[in-house]
PyMOL Python script that loads the backbone (N, CA, C, O; Angstrom):
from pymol import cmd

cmd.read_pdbstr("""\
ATOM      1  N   UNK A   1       3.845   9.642  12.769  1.00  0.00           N
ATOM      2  CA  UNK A   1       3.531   8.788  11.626  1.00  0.00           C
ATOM      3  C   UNK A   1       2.722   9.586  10.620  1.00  0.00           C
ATOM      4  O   UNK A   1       1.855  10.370  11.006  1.00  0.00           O
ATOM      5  N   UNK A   2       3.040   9.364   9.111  1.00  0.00           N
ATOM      6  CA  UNK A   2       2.466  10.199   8.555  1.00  0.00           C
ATOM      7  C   UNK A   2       1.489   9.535   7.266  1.00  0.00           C
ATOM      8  O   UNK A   2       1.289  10.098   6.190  1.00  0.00           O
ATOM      9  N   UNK A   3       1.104   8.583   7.562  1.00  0.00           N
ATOM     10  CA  UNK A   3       0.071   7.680   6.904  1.00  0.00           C
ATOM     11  C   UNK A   3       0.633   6.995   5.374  1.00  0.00           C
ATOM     12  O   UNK A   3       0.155   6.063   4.727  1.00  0.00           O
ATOM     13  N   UNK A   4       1.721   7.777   5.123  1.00  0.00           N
ATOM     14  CA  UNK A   4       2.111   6.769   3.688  1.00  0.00           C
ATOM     15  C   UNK A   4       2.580   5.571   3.487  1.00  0.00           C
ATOM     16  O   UNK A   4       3.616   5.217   4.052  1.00  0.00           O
ATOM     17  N   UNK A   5       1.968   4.835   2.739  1.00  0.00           N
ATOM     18  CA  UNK A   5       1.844   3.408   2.651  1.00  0.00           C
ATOM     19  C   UNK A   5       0.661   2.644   3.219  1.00  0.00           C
ATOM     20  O   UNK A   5       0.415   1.440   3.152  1.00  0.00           O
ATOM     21  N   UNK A   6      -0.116   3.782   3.884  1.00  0.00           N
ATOM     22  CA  UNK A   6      -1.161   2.765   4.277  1.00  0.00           C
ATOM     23  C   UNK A   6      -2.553   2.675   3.461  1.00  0.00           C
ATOM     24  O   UNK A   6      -3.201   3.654   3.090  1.00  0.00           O
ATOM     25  N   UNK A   7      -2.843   1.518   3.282  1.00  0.00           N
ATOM     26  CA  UNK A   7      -4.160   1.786   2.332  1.00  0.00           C
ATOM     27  C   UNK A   7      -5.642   1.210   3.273  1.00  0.00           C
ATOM     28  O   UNK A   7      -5.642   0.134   3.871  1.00  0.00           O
ATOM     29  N   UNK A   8      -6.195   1.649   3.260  1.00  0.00           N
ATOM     30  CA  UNK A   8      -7.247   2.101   4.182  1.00  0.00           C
ATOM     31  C   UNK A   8      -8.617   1.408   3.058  1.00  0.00           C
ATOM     32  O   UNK A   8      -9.762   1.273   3.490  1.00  0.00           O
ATOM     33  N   UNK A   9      -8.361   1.163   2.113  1.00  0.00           N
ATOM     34  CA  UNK A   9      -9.546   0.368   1.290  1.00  0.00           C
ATOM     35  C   UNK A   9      -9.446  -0.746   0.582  1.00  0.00           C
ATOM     36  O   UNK A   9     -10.260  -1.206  -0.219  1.00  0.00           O
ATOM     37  N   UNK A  10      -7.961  -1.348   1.052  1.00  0.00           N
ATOM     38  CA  UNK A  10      -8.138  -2.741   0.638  1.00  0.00           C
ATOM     39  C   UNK A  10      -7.798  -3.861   1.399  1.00  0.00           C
ATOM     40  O   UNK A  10      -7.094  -3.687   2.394  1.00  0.00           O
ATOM     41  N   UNK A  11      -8.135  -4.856   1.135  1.00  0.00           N
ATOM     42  CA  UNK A  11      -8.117  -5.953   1.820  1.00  0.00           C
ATOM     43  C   UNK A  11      -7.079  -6.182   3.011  1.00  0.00           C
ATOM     44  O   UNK A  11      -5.961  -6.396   2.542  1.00  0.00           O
ATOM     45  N   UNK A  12      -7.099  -6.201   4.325  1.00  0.00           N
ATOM     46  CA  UNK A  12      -5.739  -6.604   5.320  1.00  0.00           C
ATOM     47  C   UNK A  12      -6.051  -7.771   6.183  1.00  0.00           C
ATOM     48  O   UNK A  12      -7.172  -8.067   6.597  1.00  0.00           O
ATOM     49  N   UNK A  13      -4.743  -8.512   6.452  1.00  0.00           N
ATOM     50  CA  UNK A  13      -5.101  -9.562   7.161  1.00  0.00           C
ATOM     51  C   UNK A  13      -4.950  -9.133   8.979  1.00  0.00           C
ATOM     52  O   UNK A  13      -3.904  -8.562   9.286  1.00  0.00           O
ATOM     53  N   UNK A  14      -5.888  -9.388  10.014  1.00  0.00           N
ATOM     54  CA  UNK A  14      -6.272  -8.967  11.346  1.00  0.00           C
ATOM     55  C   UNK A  14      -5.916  -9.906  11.998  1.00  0.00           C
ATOM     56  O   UNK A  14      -6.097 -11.066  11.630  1.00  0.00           O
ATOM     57  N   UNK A  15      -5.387  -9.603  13.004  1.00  0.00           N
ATOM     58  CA  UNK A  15      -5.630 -10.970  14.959  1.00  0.00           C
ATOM     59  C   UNK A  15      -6.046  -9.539  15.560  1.00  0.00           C
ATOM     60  O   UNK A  15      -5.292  -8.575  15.682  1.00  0.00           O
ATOM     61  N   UNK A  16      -7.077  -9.588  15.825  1.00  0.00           N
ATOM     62  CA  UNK A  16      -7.940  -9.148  16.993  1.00  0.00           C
ATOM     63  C   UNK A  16      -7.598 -10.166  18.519  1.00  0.00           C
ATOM     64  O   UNK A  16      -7.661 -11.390  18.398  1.00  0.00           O
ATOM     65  N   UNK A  17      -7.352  -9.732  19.487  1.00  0.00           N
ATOM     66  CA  UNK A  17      -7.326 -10.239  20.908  1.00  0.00           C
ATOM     67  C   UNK A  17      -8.326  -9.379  21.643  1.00  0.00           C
ATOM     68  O   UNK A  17      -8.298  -8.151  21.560  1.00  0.00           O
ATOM     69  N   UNK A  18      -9.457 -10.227  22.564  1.00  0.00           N
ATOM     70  CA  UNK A  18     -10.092  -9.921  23.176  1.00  0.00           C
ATOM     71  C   UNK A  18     -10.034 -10.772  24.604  1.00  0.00           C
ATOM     72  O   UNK A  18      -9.466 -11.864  24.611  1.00  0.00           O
ATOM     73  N   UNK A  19     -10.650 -10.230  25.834  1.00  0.00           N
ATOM     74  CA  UNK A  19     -10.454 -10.401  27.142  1.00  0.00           C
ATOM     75  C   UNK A  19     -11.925 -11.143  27.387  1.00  0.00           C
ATOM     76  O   UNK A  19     -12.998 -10.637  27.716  1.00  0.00           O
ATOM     77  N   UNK A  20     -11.610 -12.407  27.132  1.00  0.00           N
ATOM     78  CA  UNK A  20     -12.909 -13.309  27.561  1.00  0.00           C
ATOM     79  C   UNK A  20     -13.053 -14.330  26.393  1.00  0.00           C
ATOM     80  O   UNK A  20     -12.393 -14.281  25.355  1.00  0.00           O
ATOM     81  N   UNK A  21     -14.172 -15.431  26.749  1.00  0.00           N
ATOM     82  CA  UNK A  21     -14.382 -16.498  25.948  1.00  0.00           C
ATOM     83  C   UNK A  21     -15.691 -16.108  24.574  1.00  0.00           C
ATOM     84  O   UNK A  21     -16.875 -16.040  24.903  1.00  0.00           O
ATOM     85  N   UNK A  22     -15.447 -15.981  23.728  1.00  0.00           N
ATOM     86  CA  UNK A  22     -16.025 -16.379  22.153  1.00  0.00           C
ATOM     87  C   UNK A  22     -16.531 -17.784  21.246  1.00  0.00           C
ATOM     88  O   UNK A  22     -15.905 -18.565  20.529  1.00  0.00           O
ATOM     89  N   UNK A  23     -17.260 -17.737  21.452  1.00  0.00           N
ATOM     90  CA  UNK A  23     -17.917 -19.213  20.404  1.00  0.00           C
ATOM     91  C   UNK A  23     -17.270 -18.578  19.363  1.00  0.00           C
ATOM     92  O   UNK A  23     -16.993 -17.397  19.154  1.00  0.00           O
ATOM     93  N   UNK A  24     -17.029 -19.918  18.566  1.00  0.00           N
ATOM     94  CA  UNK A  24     -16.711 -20.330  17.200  1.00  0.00           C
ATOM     95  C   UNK A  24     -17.908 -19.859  16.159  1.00  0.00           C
ATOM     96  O   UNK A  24     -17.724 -19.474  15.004  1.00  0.00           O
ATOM     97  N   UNK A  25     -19.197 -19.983  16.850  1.00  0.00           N
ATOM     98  CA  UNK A  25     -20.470 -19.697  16.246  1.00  0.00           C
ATOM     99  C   UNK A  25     -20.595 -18.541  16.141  1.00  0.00           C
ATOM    100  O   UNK A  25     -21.509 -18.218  15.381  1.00  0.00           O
ATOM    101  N   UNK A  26     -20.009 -17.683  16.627  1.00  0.00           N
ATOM    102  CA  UNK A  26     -19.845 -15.959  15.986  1.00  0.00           C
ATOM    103  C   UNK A  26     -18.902 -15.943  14.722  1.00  0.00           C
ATOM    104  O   UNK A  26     -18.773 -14.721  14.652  1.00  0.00           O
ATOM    105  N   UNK A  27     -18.314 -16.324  13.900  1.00  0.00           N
ATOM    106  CA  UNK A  27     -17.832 -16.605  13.149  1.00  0.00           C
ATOM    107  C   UNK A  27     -18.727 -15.297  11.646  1.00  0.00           C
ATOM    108  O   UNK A  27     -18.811 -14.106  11.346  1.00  0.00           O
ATOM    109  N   UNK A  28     -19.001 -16.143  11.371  1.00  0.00           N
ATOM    110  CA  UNK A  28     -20.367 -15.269  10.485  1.00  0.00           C
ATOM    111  C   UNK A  28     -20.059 -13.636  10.562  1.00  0.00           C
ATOM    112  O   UNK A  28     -19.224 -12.925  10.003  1.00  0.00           O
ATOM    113  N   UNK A  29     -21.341 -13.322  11.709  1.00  0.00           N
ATOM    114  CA  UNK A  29     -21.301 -12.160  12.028  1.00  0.00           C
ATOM    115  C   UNK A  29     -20.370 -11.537  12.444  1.00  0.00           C
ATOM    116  O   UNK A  29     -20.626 -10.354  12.667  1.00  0.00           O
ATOM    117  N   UNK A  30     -18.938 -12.000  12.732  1.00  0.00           N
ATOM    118  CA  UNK A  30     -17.699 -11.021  12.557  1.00  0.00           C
ATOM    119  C   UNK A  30     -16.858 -11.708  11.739  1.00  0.00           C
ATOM    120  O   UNK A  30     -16.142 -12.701  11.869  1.00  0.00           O
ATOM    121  N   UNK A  31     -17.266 -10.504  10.363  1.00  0.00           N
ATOM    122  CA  UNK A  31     -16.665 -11.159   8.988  1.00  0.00           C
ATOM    123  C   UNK A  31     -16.040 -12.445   8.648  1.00  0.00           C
ATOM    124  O   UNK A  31     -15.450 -12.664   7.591  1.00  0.00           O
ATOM    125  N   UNK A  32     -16.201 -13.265   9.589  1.00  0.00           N
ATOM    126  CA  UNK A  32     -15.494 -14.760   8.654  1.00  0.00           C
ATOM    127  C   UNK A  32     -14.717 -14.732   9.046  1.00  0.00           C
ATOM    128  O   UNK A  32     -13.730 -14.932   8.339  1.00  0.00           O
ATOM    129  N   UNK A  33     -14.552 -14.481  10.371  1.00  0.00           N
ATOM    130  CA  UNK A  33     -12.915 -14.305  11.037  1.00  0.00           C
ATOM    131  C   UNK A  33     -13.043 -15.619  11.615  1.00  0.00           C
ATOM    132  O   UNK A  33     -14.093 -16.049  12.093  1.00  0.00           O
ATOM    133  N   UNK A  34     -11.459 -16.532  11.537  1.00  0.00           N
ATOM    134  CA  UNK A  34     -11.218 -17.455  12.859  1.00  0.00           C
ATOM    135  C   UNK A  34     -11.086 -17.151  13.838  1.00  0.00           C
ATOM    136  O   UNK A  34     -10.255 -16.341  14.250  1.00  0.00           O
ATOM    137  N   UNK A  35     -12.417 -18.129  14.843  1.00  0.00           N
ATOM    138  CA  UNK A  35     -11.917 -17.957  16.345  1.00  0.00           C
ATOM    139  C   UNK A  35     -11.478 -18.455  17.149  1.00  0.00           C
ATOM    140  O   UNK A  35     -12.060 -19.494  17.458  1.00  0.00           O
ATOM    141  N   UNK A  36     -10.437 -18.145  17.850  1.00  0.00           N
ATOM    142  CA  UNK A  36      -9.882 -19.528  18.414  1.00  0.00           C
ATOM    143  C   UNK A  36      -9.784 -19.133  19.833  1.00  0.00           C
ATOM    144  O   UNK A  36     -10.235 -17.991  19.932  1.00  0.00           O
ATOM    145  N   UNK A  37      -9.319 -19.666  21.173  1.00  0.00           N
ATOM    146  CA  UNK A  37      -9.552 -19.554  22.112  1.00  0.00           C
ATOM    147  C   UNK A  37      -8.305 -19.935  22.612  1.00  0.00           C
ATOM    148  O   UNK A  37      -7.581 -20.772  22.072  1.00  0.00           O
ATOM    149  N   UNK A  38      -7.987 -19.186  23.876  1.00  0.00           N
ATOM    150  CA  UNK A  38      -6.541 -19.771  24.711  1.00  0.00           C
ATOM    151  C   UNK A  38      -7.048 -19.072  26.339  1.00  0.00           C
ATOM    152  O   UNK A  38      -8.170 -18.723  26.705  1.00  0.00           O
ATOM    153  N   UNK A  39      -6.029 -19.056  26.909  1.00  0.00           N
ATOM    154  CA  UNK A  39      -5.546 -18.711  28.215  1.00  0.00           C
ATOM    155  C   UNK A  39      -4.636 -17.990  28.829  1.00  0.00           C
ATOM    156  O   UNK A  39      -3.571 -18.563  29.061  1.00  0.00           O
ATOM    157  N   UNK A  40      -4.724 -17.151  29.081  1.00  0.00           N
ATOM    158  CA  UNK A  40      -3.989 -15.813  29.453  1.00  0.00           C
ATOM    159  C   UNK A  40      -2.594 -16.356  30.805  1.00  0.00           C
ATOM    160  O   UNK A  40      -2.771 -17.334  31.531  1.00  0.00           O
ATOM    161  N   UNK A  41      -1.699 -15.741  30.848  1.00  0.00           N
ATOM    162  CA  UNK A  41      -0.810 -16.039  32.009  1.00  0.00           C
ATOM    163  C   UNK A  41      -1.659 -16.394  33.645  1.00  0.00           C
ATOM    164  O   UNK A  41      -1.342 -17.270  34.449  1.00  0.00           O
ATOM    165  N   UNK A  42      -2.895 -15.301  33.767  1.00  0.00           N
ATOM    166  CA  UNK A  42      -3.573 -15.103  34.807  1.00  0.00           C
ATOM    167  C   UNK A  42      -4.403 -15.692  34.996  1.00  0.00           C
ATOM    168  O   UNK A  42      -5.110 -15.457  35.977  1.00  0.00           O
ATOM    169  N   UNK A  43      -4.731 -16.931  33.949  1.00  0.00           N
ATOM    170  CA  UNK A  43      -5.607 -18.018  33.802  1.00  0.00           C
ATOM    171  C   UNK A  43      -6.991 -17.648  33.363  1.00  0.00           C
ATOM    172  O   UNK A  43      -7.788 -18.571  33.195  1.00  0.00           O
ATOM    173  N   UNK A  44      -7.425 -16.256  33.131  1.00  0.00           N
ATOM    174  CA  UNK A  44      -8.408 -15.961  32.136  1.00  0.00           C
ATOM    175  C   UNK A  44      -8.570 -16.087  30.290  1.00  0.00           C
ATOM    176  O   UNK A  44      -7.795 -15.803  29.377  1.00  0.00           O
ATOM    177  N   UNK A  45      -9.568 -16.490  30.316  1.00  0.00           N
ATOM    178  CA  UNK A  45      -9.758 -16.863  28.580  1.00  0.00           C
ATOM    179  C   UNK A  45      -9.473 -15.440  28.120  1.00  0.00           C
ATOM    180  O   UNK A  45      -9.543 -14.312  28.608  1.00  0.00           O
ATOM    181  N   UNK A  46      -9.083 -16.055  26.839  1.00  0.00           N
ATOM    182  CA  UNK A  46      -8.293 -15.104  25.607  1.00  0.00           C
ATOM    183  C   UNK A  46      -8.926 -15.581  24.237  1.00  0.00           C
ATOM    184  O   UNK A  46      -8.690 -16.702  23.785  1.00  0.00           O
ATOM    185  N   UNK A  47      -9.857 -14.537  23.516  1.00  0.00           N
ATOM    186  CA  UNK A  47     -10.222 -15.091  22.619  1.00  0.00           C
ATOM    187  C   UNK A  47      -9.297 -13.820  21.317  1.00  0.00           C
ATOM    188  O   UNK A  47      -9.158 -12.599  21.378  1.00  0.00           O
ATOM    189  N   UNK A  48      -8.760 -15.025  20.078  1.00  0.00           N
ATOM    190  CA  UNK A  48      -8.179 -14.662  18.645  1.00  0.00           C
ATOM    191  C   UNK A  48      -9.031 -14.388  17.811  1.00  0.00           C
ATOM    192  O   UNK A  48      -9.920 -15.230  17.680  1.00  0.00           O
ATOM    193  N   UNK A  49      -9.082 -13.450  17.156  1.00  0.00           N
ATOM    194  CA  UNK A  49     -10.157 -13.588  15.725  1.00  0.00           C
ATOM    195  C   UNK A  49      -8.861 -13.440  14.733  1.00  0.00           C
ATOM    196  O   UNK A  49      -7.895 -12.698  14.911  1.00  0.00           O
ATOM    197  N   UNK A  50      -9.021 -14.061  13.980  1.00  0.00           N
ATOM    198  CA  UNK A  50      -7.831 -13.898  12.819  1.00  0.00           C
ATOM    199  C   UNK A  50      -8.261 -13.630  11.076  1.00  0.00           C
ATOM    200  O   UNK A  50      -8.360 -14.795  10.690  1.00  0.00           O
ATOM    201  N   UNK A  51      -8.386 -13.255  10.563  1.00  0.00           N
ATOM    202  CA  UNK A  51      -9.018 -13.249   9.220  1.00  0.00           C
ATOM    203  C   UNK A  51      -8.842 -11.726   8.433  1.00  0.00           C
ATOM    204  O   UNK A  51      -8.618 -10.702   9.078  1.00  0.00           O
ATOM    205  N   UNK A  52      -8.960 -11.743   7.158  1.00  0.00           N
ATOM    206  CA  UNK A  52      -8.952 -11.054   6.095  1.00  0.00           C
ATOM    207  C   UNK A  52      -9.961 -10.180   6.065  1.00  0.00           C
ATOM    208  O   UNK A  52     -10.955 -10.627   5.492  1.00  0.00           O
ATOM    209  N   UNK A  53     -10.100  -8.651   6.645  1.00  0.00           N
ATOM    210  CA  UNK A  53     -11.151  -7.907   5.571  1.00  0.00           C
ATOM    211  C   UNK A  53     -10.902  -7.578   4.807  1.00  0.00           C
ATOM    212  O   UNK A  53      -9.797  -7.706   4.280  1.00  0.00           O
ATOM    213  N   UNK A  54     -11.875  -6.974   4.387  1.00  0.00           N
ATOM    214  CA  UNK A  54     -12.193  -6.296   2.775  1.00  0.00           C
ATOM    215  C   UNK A  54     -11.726  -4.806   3.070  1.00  0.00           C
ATOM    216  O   UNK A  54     -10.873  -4.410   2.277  1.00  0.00           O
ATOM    217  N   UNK A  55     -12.047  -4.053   3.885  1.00  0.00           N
ATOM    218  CA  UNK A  55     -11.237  -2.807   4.114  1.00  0.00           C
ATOM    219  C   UNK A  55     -11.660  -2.254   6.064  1.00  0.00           C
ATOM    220  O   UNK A  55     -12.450  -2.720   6.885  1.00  0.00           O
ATOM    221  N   UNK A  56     -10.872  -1.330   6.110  1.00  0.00           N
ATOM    222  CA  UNK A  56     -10.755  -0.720   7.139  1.00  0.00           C
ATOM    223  C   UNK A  56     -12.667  -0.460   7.749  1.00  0.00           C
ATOM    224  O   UNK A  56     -12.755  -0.523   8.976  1.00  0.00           O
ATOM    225  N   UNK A  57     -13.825  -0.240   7.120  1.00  0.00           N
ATOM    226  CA  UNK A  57     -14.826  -0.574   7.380  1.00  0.00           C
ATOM    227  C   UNK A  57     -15.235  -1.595   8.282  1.00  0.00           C
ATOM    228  O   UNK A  57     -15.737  -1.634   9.406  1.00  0.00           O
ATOM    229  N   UNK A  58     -14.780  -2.573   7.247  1.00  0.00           N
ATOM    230  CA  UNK A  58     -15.316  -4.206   7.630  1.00  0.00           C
ATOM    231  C   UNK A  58     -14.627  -4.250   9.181  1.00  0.00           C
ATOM    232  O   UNK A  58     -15.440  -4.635  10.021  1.00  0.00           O
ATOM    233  N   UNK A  59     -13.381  -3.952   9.680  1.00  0.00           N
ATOM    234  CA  UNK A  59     -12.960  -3.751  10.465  1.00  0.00           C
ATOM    235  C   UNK A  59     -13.042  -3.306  11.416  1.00  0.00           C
ATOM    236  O   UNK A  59     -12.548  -3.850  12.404  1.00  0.00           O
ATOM    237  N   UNK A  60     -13.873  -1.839  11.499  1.00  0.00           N
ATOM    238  CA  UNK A  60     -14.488  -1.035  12.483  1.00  0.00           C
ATOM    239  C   UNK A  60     -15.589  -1.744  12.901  1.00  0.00           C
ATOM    240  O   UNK A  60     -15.881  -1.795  14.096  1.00  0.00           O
ATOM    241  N   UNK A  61     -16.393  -2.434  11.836  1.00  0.00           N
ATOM    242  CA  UNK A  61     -17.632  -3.405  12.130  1.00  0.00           C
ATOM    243  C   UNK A  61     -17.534  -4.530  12.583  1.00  0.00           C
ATOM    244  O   UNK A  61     -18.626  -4.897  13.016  1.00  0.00           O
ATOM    245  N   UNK A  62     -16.506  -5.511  12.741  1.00  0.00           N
ATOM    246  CA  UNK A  62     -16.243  -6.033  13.997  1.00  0.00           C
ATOM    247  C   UNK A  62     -15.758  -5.879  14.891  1.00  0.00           C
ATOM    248  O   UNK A  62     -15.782  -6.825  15.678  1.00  0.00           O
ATOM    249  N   UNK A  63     -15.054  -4.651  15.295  1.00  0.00           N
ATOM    250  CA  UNK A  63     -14.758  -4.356  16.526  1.00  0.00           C
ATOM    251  C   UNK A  63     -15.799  -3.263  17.021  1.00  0.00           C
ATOM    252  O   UNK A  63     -15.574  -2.707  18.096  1.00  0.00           O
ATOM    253  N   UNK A  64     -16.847  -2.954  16.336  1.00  0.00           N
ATOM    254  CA  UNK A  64     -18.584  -2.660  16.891  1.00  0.00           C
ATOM    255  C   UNK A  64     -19.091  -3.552  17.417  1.00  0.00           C
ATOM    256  O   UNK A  64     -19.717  -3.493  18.476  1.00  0.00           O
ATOM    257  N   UNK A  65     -18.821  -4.873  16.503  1.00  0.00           N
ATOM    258  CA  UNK A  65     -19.423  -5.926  17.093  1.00  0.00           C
ATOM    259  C   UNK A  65     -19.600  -6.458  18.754  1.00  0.00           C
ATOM    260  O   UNK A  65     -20.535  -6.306  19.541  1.00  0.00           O
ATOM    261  N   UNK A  66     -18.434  -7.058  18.882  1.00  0.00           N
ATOM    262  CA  UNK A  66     -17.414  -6.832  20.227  1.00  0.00           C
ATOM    263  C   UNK A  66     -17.376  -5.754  21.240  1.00  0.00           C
ATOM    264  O   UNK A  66     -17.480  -6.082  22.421  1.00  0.00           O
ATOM    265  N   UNK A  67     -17.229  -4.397  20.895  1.00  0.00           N
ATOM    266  CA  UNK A  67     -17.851  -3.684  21.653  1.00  0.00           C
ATOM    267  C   UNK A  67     -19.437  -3.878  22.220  1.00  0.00           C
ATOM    268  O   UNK A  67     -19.678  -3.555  23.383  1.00  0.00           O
ATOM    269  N   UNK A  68     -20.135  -4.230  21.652  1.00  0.00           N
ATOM    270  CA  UNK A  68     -21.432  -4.395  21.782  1.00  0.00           C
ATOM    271  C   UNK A  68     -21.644  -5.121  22.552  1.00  0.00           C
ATOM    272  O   UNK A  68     -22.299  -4.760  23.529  1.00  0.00           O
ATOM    273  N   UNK A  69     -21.143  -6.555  22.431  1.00  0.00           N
ATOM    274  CA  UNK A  69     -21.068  -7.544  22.990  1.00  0.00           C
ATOM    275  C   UNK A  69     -20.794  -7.416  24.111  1.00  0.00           C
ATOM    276  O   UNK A  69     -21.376  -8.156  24.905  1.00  0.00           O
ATOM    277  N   UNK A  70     -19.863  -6.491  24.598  1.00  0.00           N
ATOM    278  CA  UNK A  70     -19.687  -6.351  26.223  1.00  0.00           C
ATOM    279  C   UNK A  70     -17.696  -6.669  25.888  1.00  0.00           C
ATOM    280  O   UNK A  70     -17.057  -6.381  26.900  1.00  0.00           O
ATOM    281  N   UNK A  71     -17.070  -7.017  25.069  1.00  0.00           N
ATOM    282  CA  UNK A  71     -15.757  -7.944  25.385  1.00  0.00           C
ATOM    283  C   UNK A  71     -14.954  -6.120  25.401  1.00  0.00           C
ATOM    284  O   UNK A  71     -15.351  -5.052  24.936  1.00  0.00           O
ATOM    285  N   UNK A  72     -13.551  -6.563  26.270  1.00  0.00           N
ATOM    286  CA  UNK A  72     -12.892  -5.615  25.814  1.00  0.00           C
ATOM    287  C   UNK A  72     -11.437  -5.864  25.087  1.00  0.00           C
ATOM    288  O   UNK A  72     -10.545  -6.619  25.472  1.00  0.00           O
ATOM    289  N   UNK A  73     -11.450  -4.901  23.770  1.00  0.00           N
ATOM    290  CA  UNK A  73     -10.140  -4.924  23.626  1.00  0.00           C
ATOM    291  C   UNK A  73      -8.800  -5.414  24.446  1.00  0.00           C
ATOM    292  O   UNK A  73      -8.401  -5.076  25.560  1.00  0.00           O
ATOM    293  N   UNK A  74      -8.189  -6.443  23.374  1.00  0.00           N
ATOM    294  CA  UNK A  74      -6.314  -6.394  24.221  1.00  0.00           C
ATOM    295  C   UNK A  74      -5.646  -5.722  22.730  1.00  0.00           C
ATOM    296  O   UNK A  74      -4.780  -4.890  23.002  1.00  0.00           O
ATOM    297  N   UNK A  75      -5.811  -5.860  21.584  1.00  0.00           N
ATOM    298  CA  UNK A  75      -4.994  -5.377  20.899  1.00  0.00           C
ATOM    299  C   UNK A  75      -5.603  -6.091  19.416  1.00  0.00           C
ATOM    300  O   UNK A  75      -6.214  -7.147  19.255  1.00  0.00           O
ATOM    301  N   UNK A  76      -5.262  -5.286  18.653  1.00  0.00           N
ATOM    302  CA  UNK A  76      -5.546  -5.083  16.561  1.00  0.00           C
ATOM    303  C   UNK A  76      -4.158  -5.102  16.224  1.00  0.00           C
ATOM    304  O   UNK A  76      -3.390  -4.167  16.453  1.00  0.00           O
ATOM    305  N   UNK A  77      -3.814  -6.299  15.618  1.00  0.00           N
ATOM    306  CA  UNK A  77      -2.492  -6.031  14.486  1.00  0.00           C
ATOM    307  C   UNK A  77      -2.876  -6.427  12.923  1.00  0.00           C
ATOM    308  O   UNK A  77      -3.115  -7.571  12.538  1.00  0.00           O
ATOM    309  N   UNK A  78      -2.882  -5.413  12.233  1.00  0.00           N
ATOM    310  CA  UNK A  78      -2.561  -5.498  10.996  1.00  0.00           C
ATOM    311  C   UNK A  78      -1.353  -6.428  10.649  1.00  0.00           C
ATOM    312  O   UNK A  78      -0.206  -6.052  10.893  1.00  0.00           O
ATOM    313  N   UNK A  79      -1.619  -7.672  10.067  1.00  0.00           N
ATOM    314  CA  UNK A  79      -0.466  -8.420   9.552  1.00  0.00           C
ATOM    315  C   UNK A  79      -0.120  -8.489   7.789  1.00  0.00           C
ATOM    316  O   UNK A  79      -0.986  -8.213   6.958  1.00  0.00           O
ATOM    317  N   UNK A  80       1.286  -8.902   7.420  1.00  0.00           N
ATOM    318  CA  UNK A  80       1.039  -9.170   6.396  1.00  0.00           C
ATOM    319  C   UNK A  80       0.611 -10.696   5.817  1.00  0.00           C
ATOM    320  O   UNK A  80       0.760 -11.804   6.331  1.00  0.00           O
ATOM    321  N   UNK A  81      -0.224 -10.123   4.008  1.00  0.00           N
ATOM    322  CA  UNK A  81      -1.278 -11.272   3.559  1.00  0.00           C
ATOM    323  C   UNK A  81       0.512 -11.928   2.888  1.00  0.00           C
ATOM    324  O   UNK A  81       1.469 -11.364   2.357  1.00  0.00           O
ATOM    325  N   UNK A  82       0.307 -12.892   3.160  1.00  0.00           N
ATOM    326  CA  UNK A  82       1.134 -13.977   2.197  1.00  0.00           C
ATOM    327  C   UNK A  82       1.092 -14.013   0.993  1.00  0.00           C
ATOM    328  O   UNK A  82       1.744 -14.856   0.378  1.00  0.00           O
TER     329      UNK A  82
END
""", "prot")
cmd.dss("prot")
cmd.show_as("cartoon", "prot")
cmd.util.cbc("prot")
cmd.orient("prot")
């Protein structure tokens, strides 16, 4: 892959998946993302963050967040904004 087309300083829309349960009340402190909550095949919680940053930054800084927190990564997709 050779990076063209990607823009790295403006706004993209995210679903973050993480391995465990998330309050809604983190909201805030990871950028204003929706959080929503489900259940994995294996019957462990699955938490969504879904929302718009401002750039690839804002991005690294909630998945600092989360790291911090103890959760681990399932997967980052860049989607497209409507």
């Amino acid at each position: 892959m050779d990076g063209k087309g990607l823009e790295f300083d403006e706004p993209a829309l995210y679903r973050i998946s993480i391995s465990g349960a998330l309050d809604r009340s983190w909201s805030d402190r990871l950028g204003g993302m929706d959080i929503t909550g489900s259940t994995a095949p294996n019957g462990r919680p699955i938490t969504v963050l879904t929302g718009e940053l401002t750039d690839q930054v804002a991005l690294s800084s909630v998945l600092q967040g989360l790291h911090r927190m103890g959760f681990t990564l399932l997967s980052v997709e860049k989607m497209d904004i409507e």
